[in-house]
C-alpha positions in Angstrom: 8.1 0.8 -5.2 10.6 -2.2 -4.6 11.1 -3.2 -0.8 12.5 -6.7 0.9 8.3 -7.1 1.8 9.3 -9.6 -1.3 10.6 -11.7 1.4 8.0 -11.8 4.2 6.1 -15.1 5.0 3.1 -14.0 7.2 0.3 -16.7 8.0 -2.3 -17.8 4.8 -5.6 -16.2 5.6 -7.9 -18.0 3.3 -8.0 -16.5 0.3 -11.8 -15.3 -0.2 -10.9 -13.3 2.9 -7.9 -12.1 1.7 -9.6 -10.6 -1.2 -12.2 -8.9 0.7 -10.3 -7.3 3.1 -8.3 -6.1 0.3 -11.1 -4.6 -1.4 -12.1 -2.4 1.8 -8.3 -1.5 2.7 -9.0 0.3 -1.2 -11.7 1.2 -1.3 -11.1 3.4 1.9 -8.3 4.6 0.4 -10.8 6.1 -2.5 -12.9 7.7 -0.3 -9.9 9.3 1.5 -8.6 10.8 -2.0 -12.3 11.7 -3.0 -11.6 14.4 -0.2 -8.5 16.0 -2.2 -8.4 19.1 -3.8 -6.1 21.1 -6.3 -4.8 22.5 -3.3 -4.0 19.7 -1.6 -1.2 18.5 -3.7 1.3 20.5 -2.8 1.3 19.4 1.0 3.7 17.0 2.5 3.3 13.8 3.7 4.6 10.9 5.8 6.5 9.5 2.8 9.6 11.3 3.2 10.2 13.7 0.5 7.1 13.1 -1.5 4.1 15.6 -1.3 0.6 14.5 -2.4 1.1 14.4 -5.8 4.1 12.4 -5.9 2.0 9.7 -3.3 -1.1 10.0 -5.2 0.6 9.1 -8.5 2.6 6.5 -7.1 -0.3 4.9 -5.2 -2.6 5.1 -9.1 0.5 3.7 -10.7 0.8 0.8 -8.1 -3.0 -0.4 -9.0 -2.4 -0.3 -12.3 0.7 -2.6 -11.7 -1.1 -5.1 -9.7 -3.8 -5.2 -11.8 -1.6 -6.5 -14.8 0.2 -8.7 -12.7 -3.3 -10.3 -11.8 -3.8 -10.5 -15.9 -0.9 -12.2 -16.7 0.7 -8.9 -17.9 3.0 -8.0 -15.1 6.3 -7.7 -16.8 5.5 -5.5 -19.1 7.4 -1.9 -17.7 4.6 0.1 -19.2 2.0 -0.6 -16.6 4.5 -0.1 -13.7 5.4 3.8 -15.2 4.3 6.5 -12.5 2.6 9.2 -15.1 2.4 12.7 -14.4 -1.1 13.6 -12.8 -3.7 14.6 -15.3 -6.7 17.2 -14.8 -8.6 14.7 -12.9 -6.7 13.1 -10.1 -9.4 12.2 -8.1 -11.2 10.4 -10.7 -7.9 8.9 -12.2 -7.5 7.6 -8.7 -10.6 5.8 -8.4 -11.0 4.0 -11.6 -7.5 2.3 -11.3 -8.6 1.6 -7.7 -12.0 -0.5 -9.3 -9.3 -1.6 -11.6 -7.5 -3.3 -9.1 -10.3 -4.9 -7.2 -11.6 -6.5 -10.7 -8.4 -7.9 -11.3 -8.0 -9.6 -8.3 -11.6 -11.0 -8.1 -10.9 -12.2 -11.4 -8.1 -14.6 -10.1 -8.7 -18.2 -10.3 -7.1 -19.0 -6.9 -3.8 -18.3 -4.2 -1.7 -20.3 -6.7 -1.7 -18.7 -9.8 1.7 -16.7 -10.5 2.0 -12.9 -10.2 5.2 -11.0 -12.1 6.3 -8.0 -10.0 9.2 -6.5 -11.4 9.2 -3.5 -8.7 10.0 -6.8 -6.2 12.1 -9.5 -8.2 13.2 -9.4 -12.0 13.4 -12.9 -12.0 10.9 -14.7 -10.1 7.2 -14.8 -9.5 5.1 -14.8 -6.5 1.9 -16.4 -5.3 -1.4 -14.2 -5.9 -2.3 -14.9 -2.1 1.1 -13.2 -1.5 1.1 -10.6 -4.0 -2.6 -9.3 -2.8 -1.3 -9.2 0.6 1.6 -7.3 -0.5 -0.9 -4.6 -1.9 -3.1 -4.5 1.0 -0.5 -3.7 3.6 1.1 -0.5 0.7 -2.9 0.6 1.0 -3.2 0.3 4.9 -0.4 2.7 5.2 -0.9 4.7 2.5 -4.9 5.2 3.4 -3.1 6.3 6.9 -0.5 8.3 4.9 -2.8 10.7 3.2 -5.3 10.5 6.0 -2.5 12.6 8.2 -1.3 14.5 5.0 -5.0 15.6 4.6 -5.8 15.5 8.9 -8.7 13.2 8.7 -9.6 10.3 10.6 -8.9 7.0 9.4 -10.1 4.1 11.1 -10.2 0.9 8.9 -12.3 -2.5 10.3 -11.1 -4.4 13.1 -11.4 -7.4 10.5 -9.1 -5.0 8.0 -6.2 -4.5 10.5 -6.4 -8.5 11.8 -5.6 -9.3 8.1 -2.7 -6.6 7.9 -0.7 -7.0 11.3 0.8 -10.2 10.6 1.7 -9.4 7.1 3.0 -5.9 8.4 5.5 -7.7 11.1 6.6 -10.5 8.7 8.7 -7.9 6.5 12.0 -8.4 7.6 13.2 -5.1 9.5 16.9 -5.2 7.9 19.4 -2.5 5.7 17.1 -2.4 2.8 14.6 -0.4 4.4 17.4 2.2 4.3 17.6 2.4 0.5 16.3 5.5 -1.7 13.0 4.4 -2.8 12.1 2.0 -0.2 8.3 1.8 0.6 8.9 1.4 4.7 11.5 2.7 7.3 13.3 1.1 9.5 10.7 -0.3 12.5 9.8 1.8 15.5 8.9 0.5 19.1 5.0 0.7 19.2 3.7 2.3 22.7 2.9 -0.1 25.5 -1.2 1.0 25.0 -0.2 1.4 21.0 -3.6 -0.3 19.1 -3.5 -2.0 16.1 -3.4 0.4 13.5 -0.4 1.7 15.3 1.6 -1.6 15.8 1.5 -1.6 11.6 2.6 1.6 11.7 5.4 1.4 13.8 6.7 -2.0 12.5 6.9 -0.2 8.9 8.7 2.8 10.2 5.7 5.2 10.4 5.5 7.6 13.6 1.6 7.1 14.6 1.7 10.4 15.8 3.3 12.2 12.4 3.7 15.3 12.3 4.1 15.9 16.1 6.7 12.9 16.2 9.0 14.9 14.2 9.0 18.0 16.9 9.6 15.6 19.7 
């Protein structure tokens, strides 16, 4: 969904790291949604008004986005069109998620130019950027449907190094306000907060959701 994250500038890790990290931030999001059921769709979440089956479509949609912008295919509105879910969400789900992965493996370096229209009409941005861009959507949303579902989520130290920086390098400003905006405005992370937490909180996620929302 578009968000100002089009304008952060967090440090360069190098880019064969970048890639793998981005791998596992997905690929623990699959194993997450391989714990869904028909049942489960209907329950809330930490995305505002969206239940399961609004994040779970947004979040298969997203893959397939990124995947054409790592093809060269990125403008094209089709690939960016959140579908209905079909009879096999789940399985849907995972097979964009490999769909991502292969895409971004397949890119011949930092440099080459993604098109994200959900971010800019107009310009392009640097795959080193872009992949960061989808990691940090699949840190929270991995934590997102972790708490919609109450499971644990606990992605690798070397996972949440990558993310931090990019997670406090999207600027905290009146756009995070807007209807459709992928973060809220930034929380204050607990003096003992970890690291998970410090993402959370600088994207606008209470660490502690659903309680938070009682308190």
């Amino acid at each position: 969904m578009p968000t100002n994250i089009a304008n952060a500038s967090a440090p360069r890790p190098d880019f064969a790291g970048l890639r793998r990290v981005h791998a596992q931030a997905v690929r623990d999001s699959v194993a997450l949604i391989r714990r869904v059921t028909p049942g489960d769709l209907s329950r809330p979440t930490p995305c505002s008004a969206w239940v399961l089956a609004d994040l779970l479509a947004h979040m298969t949609t997203q893959h397939h986005g990124f995947a054409a912008a790592a093809r060269g295919e990125g403008r094209k509105p089709d690939h960016w069109a959140v579908r209905p879910l079909g009879t096999d969400p789940v399985g849907e789900y995972t097979a964009a998620a490999e769909n991502v992965i292969a895409a971004f493996a397949s890119v011949e370096g930092p440099d080459q130019a993604f098109a994200l229209p959900e971010f800019s009409a107009t310009r392009t941005f640097r795959a080193a950027r872009a992949i960061g861009f989808h990691l940090i959507d699949y840190v929270v949303h991995s934590w997102d449907v972790a708490r919609t579902l109450d499971l644990a989520y606990t992605p690798a130290p070397e996972l949440l190094r990558a993310a931090l920086p990019i997670a406090r390098a999207v600027p905290d400003d009146d756009s995070r306000l807007a209807p459709g905006s992928a973060f809220r405005p930034g929380l204050t992370a607990d003096a003992d907060a970890d690291t998970l937490e410090r993402i959370l909180a600088a994207l606008g996620r209470a660490p502690h959701w659903p309680e938070a929302l009682s308190s």
